[in-house]
C-alpha positions in Angstrom: 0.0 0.0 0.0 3.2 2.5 0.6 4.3 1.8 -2.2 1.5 2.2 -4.4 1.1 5.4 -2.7 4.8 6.7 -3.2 3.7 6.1 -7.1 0.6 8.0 -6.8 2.7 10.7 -5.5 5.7 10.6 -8.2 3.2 10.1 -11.0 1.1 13.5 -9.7 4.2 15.3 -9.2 5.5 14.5 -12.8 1.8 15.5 -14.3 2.2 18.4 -12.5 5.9 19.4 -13.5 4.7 18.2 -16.9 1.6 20.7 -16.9 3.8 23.7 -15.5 5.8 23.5 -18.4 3.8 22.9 -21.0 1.7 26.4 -19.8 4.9 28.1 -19.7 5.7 27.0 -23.4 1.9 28.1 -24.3 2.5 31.2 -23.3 6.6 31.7 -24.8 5.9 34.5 -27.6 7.8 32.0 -29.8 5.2 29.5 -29.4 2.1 31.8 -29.8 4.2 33.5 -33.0 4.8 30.0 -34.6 1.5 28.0 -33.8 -1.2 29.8 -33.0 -0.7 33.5 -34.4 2.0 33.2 -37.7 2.3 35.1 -40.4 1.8 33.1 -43.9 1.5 34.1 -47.2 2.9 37.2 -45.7 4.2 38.7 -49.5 0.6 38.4 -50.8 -0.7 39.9 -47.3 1.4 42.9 -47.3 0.6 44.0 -50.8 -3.3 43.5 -50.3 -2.4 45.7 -47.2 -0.7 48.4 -48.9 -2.7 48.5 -51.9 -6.1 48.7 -49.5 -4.7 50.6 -46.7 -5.8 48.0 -44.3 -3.5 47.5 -41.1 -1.9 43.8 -42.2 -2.4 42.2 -38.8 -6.6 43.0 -39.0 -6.0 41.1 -42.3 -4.1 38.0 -40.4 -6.9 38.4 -37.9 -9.8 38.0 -40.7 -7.6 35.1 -41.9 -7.5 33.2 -38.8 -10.5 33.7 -37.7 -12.4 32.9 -41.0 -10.3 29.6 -41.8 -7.4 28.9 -39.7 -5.0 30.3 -42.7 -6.5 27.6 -45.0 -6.8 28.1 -48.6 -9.0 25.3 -49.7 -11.3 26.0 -46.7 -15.2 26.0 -47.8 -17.9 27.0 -45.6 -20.9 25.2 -45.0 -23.0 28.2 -46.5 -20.3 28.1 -49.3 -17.9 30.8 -48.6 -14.2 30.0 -50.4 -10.4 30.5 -49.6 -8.4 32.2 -46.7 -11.1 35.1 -46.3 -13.9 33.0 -47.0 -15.6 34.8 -49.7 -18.9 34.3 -51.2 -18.7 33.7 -54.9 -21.2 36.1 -55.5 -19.7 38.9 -53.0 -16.2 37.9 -55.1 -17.7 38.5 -58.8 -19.1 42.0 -57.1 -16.1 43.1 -56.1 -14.2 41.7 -58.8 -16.3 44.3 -61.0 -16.0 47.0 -58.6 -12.0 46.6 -58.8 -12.4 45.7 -63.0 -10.5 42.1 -62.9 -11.0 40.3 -65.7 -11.5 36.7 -65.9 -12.8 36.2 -62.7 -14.9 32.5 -61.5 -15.9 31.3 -57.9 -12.8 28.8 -58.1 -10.5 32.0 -58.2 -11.5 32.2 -54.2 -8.9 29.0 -53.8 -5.6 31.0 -54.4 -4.1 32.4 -51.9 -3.2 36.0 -53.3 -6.1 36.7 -55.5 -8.5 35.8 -51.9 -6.5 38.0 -50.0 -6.9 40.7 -52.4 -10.6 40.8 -52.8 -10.9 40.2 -49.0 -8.8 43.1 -48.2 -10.6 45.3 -50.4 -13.9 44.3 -49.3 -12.9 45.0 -45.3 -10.9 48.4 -46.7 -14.9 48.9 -48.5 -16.6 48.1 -45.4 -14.2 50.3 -43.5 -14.7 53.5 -45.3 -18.9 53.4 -45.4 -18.8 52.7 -41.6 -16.5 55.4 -41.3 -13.4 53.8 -39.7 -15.0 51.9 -36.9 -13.4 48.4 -36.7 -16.5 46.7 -34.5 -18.8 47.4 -37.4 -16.6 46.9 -40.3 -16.1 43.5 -39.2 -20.1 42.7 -38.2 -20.5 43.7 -41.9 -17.8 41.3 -43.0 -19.9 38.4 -41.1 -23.2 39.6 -41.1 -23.7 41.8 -44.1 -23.5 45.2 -44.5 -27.7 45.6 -45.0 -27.9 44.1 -41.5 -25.4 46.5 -40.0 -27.2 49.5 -41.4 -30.6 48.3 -40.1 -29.3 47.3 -36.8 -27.6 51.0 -36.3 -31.0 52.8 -37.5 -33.1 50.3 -35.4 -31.5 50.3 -32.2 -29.4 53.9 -32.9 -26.1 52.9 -32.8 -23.8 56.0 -32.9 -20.7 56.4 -35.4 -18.1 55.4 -32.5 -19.8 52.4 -31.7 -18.4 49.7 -29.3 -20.9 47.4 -27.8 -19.7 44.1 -29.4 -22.0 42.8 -26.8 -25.2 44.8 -28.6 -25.1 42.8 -31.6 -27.5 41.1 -32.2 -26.7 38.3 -33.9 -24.8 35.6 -31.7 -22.4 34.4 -34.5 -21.2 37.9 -35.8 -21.1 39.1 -32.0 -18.8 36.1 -31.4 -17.4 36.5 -34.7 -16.6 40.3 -34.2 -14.6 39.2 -30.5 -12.5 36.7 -32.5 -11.2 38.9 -34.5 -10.8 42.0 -32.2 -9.1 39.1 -30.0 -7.0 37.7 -32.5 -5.9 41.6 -34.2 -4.6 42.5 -30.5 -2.5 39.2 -30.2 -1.0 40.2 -33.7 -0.5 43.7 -32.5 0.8 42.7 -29.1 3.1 40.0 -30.6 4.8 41.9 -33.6 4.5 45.3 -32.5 3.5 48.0 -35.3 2.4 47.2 -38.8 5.4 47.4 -40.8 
């Protein structure tokens, strides 16, 4: 019985050591840079960024929290690529910004998602006149649905109730991001 007991205790105090360090290595700004908040396709990123004036981290942010930095990612309601764009809302934009030869397959590379997905946010940025909370509600929830909800329950032009929206995936949505953008920012420091 003592010496099932002394195993008890080395086997708890291992777990324990074990746990300890695996939290510290969570928490090691390498770790978080490499697994959890990385910059890829970060070429394509920063000229999306530039060309849209769109701070480059909000883009990783859209990224990561739209599919996890996947390119062949497809939504359930069908939404392609790293941004997960609607084919429709991608041949709209695609004629806003007069690219030729554009198709719903485009949404699969990498550069060309990007592009279209940072324009759209720099779109939805300027008619919601900078305010980050309801740019990104209209990336999630359309930008109809944002305008209602502001006449209907009077949102102001600095808005910042995240809580107040009210539909529970673009409120949870808009919190992943805004969560994700300050890890970016707190990680890497200022856009470059």
């Amino acid at each position: 019985m003592g010496c099932l007991r002394q195993v008890l205790k080395g086997t708890a105090i291992l777990l324990a050591i074990v746990a300890a360090a695996g939290y510290f290595i969570y928490h090691t700004n390498w770790f978080q840079k490499k697994y959890l908040y990385p910059l890829p396709y970060a070429e394509e990123v920063l000229a999306a960024a530039q060309e849209s004036e769109v701070d480059p981290f909000l883009i990783y942010a859209v990224m990561r929290t739209e599919s996890r930095y996947s390119a062949n990612a497809t939504s359930p309601k069908g939404a392609r690529g790293l941004m997960q764009i609607m084919p429709e809302t991608g041949t709209w934009i695609a004629g806003k910004i007069n690219l030729d030869g554009y198709s719903g397959d485009l949404l699969y590379e990498p550069a060309l998602n990007i592009r279209l997905g940072t324009w759209y946010l720099a779109s939805l940025k300027d008619e919601f006149e900078g305010n980050i909370i309801l740019t990104l509600a209209a990336y999630n929830g359309g930008r109809g649905n944002v305008k209602q909800w502001r006449r209907q329950y009077g949102w102001p032009r600095d808005f910042s109730k995240t809580e107040e929206i009210p539909y529970q995936e673009t409120r949870q949505y808009v919190t992943k991001v805004l969560d994700a953008y300050s890890n970016y920012k707190r990680l890497y420091g200022p856009p470059r």
